[in-house]
N, C-alpha and C positions, 0 to 999 in steps of 0.2 A: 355101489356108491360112485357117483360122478365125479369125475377130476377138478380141482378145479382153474377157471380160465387163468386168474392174478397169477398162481403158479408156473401155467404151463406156459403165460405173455412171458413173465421174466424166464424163466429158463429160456425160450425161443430169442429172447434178447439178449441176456448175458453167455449161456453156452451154448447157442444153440449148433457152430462149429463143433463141437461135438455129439453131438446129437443126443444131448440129455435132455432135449424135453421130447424124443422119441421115447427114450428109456420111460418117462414117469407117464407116459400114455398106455405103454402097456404094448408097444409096436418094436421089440425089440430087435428085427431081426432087420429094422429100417434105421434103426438106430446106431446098429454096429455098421451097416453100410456108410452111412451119415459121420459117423467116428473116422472110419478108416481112407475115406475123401476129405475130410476137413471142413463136411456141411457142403459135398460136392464143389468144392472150389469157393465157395462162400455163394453160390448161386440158389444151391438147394436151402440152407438156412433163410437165406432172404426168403424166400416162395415160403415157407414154412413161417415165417414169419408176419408175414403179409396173409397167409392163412387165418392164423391166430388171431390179426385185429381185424379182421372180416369176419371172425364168427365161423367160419368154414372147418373148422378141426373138429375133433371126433376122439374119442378115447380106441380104444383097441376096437370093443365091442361096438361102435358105433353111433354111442351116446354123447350127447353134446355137452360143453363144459357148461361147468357151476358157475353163475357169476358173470356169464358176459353182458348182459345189457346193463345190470349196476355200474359194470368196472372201463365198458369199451371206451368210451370218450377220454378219462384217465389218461390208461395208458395208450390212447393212440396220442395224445399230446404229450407223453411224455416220452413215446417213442422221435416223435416228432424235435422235439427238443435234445435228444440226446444226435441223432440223425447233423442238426445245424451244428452241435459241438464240436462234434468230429469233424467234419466241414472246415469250422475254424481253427479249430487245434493242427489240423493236417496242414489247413493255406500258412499258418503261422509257423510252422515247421518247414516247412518249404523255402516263405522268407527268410527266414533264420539260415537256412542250407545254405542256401544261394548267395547272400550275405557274407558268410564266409567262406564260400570259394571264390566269390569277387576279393574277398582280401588279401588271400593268399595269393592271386595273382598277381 
């Protein structure tokens, strides 16, 4: 049975630092590497992830997920939207920082 892709997109988006959407592919032994790096520095997650919404991933066996042409657009705009939040939430964290350490001085 083929994995499927909505799955293995959010795992690769939500944990993919630790490398549970290796785990549920069936590639365990890139998985625990993946864990024990932190998603390689968050650089292997990204690639891994930008995999996933290119349709490029594979299950252990080398079969291709369930559900990517139905689901790709989806979740690459909602990858995409999650991507600008962070963005803002981060700039807005920042002003906020910086704000108060102009006031304390």
């Amino acid at each position: 049975m083929n994995k499927s892709y909505l799955v293995t997109w959010a795992l690769a988006q939500f944990l993919g630092t630790l490398g549970i959407d290796r785990f549920y592919l069936g590639k365990i032994g890139t998985g625990i590497l993946k864990l024990i790096t932190a998603g390689g520095f968050g650089i292997w997650a990204l690639i891994d992830l930008i995999l996933v919404l290119t349709g490029n991933t594979t299950d252990k066996e080398g079969r291709p997920l369930d559900g990517f042409e139905e689901h790709k657009k989806v979740t690459r705009i909602v990858t995409i939207v999650l991507i600008v939040l962070g963005m803002i939430s981060g700039g807005c964290s920042a002003a906020i920082t910086a704000g108060n350490v102009t006031e304390m001085m």
